[in-house]
BAKENU-681112 format. One line per 2 residues: number of its first residue (from 1); their letters; for each residue x, y, z of C-alpha. Coordinates in Angstrom, 3 decimals. Layout:
BEGIN
NUM	A	X/Y/Z | ...
// end
This chain:
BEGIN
1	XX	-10.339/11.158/-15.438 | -8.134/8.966/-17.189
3	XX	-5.652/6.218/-16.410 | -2.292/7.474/-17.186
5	XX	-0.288/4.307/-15.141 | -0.432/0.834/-14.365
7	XX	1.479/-1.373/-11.915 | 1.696/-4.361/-10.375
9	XX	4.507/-5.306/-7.633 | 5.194/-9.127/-7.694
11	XX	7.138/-8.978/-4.732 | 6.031/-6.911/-1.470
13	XX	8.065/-3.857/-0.805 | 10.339/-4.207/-4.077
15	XX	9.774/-2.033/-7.515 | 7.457/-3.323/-9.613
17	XX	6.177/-3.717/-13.189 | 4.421/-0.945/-15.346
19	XX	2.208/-2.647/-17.559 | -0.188/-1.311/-20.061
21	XX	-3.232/-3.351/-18.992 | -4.379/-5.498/-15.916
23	XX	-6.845/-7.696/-14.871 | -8.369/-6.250/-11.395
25	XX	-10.328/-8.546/-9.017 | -11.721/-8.368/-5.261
27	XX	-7.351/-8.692/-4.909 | -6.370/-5.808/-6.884
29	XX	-4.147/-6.182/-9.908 | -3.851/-9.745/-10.770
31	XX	-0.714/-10.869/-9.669 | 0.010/-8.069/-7.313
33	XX	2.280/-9.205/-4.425 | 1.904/-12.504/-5.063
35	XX	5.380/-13.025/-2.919 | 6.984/-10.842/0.559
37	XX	10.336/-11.425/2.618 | 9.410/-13.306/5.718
39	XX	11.449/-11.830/8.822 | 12.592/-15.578/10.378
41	XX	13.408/-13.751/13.583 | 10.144/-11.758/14.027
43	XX	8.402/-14.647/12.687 | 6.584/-12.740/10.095
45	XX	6.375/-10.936/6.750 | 8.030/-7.668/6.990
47	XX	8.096/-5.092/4.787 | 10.877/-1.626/3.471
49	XX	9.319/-0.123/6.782 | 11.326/-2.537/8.845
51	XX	13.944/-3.263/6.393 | 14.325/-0.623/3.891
53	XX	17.048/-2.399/2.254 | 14.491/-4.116/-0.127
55	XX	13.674/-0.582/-1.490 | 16.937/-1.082/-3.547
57	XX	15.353/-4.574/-5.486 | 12.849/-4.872/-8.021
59	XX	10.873/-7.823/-9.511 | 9.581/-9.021/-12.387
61	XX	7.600/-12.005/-12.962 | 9.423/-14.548/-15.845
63	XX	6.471/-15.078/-17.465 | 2.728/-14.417/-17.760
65	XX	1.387/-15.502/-13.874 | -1.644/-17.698/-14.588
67	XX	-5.046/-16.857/-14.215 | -5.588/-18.423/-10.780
69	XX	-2.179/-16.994/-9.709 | -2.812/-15.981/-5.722
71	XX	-3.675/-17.740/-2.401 | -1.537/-20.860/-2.430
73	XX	-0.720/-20.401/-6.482 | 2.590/-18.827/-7.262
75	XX	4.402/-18.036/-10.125 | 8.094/-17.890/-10.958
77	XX	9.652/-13.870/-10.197 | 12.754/-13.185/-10.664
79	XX	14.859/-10.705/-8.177 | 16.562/-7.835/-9.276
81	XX	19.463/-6.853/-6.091 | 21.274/-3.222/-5.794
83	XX	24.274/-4.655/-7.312 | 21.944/-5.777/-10.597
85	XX	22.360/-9.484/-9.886 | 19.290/-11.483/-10.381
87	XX	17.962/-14.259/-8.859 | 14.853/-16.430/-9.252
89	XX	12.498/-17.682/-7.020 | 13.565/-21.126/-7.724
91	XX	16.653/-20.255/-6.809 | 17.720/-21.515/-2.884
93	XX	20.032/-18.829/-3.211 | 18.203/-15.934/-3.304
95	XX	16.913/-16.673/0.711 | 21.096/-15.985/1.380
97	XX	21.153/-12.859/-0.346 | 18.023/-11.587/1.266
99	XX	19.293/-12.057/4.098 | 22.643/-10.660/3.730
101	XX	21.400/-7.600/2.055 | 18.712/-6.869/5.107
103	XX	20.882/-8.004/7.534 | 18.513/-10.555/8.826
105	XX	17.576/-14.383/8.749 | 14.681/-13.612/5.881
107	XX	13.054/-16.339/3.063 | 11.180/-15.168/-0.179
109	XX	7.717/-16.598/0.780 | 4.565/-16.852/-1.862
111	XX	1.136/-15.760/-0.374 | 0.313/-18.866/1.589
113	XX	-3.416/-20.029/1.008 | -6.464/-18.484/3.490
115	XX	-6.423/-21.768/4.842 | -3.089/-20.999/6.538
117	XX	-3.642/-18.071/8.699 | -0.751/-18.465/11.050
119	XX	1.288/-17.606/7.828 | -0.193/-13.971/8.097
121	XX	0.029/-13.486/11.721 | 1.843/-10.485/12.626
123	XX	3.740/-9.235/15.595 | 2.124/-6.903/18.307
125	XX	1.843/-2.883/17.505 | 3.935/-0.924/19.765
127	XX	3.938/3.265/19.623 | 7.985/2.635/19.156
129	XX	7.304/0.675/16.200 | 5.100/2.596/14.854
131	XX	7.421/5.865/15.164 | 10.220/3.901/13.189
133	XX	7.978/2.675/10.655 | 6.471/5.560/9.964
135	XX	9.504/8.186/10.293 | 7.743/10.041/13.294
137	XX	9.583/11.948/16.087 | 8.958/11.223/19.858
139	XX	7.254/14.716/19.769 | 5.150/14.463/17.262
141	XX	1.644/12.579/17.560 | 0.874/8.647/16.327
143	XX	-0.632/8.923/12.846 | -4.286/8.740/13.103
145	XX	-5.140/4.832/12.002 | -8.973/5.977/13.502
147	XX	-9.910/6.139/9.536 | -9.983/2.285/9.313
149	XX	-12.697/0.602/9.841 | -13.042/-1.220/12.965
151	XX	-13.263/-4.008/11.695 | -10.434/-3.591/9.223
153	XX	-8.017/-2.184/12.183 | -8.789/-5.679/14.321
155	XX	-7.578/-7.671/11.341 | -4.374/-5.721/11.180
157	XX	-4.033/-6.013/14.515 | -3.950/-9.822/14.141
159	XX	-2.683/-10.356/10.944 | 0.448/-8.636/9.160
161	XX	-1.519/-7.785/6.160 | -4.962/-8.783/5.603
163	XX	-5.921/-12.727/5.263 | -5.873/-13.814/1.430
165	XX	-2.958/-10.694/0.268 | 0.118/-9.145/1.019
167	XX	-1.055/-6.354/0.473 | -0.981/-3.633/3.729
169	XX	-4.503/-2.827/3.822 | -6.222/-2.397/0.476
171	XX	-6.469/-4.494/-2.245 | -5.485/-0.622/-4.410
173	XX	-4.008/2.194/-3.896 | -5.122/5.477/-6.577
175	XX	-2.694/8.132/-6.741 | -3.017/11.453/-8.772
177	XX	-0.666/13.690/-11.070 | -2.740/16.399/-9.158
179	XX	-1.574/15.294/-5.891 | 2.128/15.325/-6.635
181	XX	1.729/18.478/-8.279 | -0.135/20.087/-5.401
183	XX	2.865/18.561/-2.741 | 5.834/19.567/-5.259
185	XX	4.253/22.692/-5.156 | 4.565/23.147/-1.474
187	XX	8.228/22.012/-1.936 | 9.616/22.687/-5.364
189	XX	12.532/21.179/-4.578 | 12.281/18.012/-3.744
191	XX	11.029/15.037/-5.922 | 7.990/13.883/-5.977
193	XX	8.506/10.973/-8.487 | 4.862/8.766/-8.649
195	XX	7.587/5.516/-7.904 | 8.205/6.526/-4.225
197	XX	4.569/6.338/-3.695 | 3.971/2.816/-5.350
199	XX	0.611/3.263/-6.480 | -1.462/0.632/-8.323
201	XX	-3.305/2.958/-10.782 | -1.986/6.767/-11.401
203	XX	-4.791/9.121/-12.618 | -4.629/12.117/-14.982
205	XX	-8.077/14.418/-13.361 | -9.480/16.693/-14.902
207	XX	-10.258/17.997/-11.813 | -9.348/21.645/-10.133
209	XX	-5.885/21.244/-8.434 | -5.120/19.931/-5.066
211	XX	-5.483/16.151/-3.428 | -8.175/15.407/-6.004
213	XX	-8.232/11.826/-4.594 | -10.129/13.046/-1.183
215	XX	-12.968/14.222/-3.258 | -13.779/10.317/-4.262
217	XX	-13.884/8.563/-1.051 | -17.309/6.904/-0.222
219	XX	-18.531/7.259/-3.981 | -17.190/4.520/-7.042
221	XX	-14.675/5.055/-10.497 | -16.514/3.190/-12.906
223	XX	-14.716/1.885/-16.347 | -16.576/-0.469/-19.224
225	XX	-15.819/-3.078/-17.082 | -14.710/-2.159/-13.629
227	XX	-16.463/-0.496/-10.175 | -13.648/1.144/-7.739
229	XX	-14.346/2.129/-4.303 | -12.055/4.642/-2.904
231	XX	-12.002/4.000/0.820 | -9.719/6.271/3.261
233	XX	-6.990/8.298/2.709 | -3.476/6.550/2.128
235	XX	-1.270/6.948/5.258 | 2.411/7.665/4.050
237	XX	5.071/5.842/6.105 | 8.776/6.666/5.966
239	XX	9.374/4.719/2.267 | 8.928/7.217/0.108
241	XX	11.334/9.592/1.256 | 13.900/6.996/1.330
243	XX	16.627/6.123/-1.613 | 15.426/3.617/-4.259
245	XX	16.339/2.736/-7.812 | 16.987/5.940/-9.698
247	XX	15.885/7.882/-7.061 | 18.089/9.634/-4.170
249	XX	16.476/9.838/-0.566 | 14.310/12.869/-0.080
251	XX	13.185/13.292/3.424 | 11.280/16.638/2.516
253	XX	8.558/14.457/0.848 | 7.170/12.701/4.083
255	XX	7.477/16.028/6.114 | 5.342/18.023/3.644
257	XX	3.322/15.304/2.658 | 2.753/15.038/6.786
259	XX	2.360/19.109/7.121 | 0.525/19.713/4.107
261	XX	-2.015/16.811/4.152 | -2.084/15.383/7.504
263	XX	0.390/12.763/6.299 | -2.286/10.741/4.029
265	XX	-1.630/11.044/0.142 | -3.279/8.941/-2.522
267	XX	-6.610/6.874/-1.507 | -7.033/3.261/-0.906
269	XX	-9.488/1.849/-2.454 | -12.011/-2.164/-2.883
271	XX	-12.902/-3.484/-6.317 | -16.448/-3.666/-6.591
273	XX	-16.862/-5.245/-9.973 | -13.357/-6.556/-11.701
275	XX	-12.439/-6.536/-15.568 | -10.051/-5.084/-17.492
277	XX	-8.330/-1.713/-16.770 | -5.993/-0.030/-19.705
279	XX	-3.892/3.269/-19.751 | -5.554/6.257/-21.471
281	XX	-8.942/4.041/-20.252 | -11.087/6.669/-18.889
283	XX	-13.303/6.375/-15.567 | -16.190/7.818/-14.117
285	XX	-16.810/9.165/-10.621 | -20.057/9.101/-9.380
287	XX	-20.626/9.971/-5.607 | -21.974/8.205/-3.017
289	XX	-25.820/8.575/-2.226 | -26.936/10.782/0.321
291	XX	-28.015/8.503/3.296 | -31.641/9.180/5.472
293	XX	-30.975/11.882/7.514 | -32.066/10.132/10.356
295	XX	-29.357/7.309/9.175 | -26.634/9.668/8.729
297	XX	-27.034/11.284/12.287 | -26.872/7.725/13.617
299	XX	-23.941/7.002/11.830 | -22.090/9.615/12.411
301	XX	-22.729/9.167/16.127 | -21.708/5.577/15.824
303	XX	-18.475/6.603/13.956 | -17.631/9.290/16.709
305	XX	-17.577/6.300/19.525 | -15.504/3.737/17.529
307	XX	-13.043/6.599/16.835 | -13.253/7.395/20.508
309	XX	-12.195/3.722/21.301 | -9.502/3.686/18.412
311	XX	-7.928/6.869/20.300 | -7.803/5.461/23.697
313	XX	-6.686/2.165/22.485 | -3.524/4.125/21.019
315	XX	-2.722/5.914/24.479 | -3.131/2.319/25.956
317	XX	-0.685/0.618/23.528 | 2.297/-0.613/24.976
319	XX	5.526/1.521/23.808 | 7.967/-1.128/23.287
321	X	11.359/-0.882/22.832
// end
């Protein structure tokens, strides 16, 4: 397959930056969400699922971010509002306009260091919230988080996004030309533009038709210089089918994106190894290796109990307001 996009997003939950090469580390894309809107009231970061205002700004960085841009090391961005006035990061104003745009008391915030892990505290999961954020009627179930990792689902629990990145989950997220093909195909008319999804890396497969992406999880993309991981399937919240930039709102996407393919689209995905990626770069899948049967029955069994637990632990999760 080969790499037919790159972006980066220097500001969580705004449009971002296609760029013809990156530097990917155990982060992601260098760079990528090095800032977020903190919600003052809710007393943490928040993202378009709460306030899907911010879909309507994009940012750009000023200048090149350094190479130990992250944790606790910013670098200038400058915000680009619905109206197309921009405002930099330096700039006290910009906290005002945040906030009257979402209609909240918000501050641009840089990604605090790991040190400070109050700064990524989040507020408690409740099956209302959830609903909202992810455009789901009362009748219809919870989306099925019992993909995660345990271990990955108790940090989210805690934390709004994981310790060290503002990122939601995964450092990447891979989408496919396949993928949008295969969904606009279900729904010709609606418009499956890659920019609603807001993937790090979009891939040109050579691959049959169809949500390609599934096919990698558990095995590694490898470039000259870089090892991918594909992890779970990308749970699609309400943002894509709402209006952005140059795009109109499309609620059609979500539904058959939710009908079609259980609601997941895309893949997220660790860095293994980091280096440079560049469009037209090709990468390698290779598969994962087949366990010991005997260690492959006991995982399995293992996996069946924790997703057991994640199940109940939804039906016991308080349904707010």
């Amino acid at each position: 397959m080969r790499i037919a996009e790159l972006w980066r997003y220097p500001v969580k939950s705004m449009g971002g930056e296609q760029l013809d090469a990156v530097e990917v580390d155990q982060r992601g894309v260098h760079a990528d969400r090095l800032w977020a809107v903190r919600d003052l009231q809710l007393g943490a970061v928040t993202t378009a699922r709460r306030l899907p205002m911010l879909l309507g700004c994009s940012a750009r960085f000023v200048g090149a971010p350094p190479a130990d841009a992250g944790p606790g090391v910013g670098a200038e961005v400058l915000v680009t509002f619905p109206d197309g006035e921009e405002r930099s990061s330096s700039d006290p104003a910009v906290h005002e306009l945040l906030s009257a745009l979402t209609g909240r008391r918000v501050r641009l915030v840089p990604l605090p260091p790991v040190t400070d892990r109050a700064a990524y505290r989040g507020p408690l999961a409740t099956q209302n919230d959830l609903r909202r954020q992810f455009g789901i009627p009362d009748d219809e179930p919870l989306p099925d988080l019992t993909m995660f990792p345990v271990r990955k689902l108790a940090e989210l629990a805690r934390y709004a996004t994981p310790v060290g990145t503002f990122a939601d989950a995964y450092p990447l997220h891979l989408l496919s030309r396949a993928s949008l093909a295969a969904m606009h195909g279900h729904t010709p008319g609606s418009d499956f533009d890659r920019r609603r999804f807001r993937p790090s890396i979009l891939l040109e497969s050579d691959d049959a038709p169809g949500l390609v992406e599934n096919g990698w999880l558990g095995g590694t993309l490898t470039s000259p210089e870089t090892v991918l991981r594909p992890q779970i399937p990308t749970i699609r919240c309400s943002m894509p089918a709402r209006e952005q930039p140059g795009l109109e709102a499309e609620p059609d996407v979500v539904r058959t994106v939710r009908r079609q393919a259980d609601g997941c689209l895309g893949v997220y995905a660790d860095v293994v190894s980091g280096g440079r990626l560049e469009v037209g770069q090709e990468l390698t899948f290779e598969p994962a290796a087949e366990a010991a049967p005997l260690a492959a029955v006991a995982t399995r069994l293992g996996d069946a109990a924790r997703r057991a637990g994640l199940r109940a632990s939804n039906v016991l999760m308080p349904k707010g307001r």
